[in-house]
Each structure stands twice: as C-alpha cells, then as structure tokens.
N, C-alpha and C positions, 0 to 999 in steps of 0.2 A: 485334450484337456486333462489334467490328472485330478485322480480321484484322491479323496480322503476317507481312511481305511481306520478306523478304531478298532482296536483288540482289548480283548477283556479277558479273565481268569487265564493267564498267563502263568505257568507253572514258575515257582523262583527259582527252580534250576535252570529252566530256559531262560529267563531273564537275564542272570547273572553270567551265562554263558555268553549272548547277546552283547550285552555290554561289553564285555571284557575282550570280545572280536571288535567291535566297535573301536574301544579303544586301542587296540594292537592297530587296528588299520587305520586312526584317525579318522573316524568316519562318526558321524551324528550317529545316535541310535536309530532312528527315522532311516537314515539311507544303508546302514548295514540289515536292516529288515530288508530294506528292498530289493540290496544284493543279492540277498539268501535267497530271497526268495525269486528272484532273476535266475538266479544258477541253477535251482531247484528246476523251476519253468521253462524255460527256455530250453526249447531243444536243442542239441548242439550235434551238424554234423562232425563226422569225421571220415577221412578221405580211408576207403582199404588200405593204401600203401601205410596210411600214417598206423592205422588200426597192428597191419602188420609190423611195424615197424617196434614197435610198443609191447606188442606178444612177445617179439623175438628179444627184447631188451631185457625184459620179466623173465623172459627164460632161460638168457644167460645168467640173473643171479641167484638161480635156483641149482641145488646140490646137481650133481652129475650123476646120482642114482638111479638107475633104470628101476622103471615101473612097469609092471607084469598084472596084463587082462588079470592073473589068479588074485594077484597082492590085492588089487583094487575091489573086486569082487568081493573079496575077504572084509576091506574094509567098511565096505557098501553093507553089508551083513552085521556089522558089528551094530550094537544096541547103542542108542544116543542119547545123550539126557533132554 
C-alpha cells in the first residue's frame, strides 16, 4: 500500500531544480521526487563484465599520458583547498 510522504523546509534551490527535472521528463512533481529518490535507493547491481566494460570505455577517452608511481605521489602531496 503506498505511503504519503510530506516534506517541509525544502531549500528553493532544490525545489526549483526539482521542478524543472520534472518538467524536462514530463513527470508530476510527486513522481519525479519519487524517482530521485528510487535511483538514489535503490540498489542497482551491475554485472563485472558490464563494470569492466565501462572502465575500459572511460579509459579509452582519457589522454594517452602515462602515469608514474613518482607523478602521482607528487600529486598526492600537493596541498588542497
């Protein structure tokens, strides 16, 4: 049976974000909460081959620069805001 969910102090930039997904997907405001919040939730496997598959896609469009233990080490060190 579904439940009925009220939300209160709702920030207006998340509102307006909200909405405006909403309307892109033609979706009530009601059920694009419920999406988000589905996708959010909802755990989603995913198979290793597809896992790999998806690494190796990503890292075809990454520069062809090799990375060195030292470079990385270096950046690892470096101070971060």
């Amino acid at each position: 049976m579904p439940t009925t969910l009220t939300l209160k102090n709702i920030p207006d930039d998340v509102y307006v974000r909200l909405k405006r997904s909403a309307e892109t997907h033609r979706r009530s405001l009601n059920r694009e909460a419920i999406v988000c919040l589905e996708s959010v939730l909802t755990p989603r496997m995913i198979a290793p081959s597809e896992r790999l598959a998806r690494a190796r896609e990503l890292r075809s469009t990454l520069p062809k620069k090799m990375f060195f233990t030292k470079d990385i080490d270096s950046l690892k060190k470096q101070e971060r805001p």
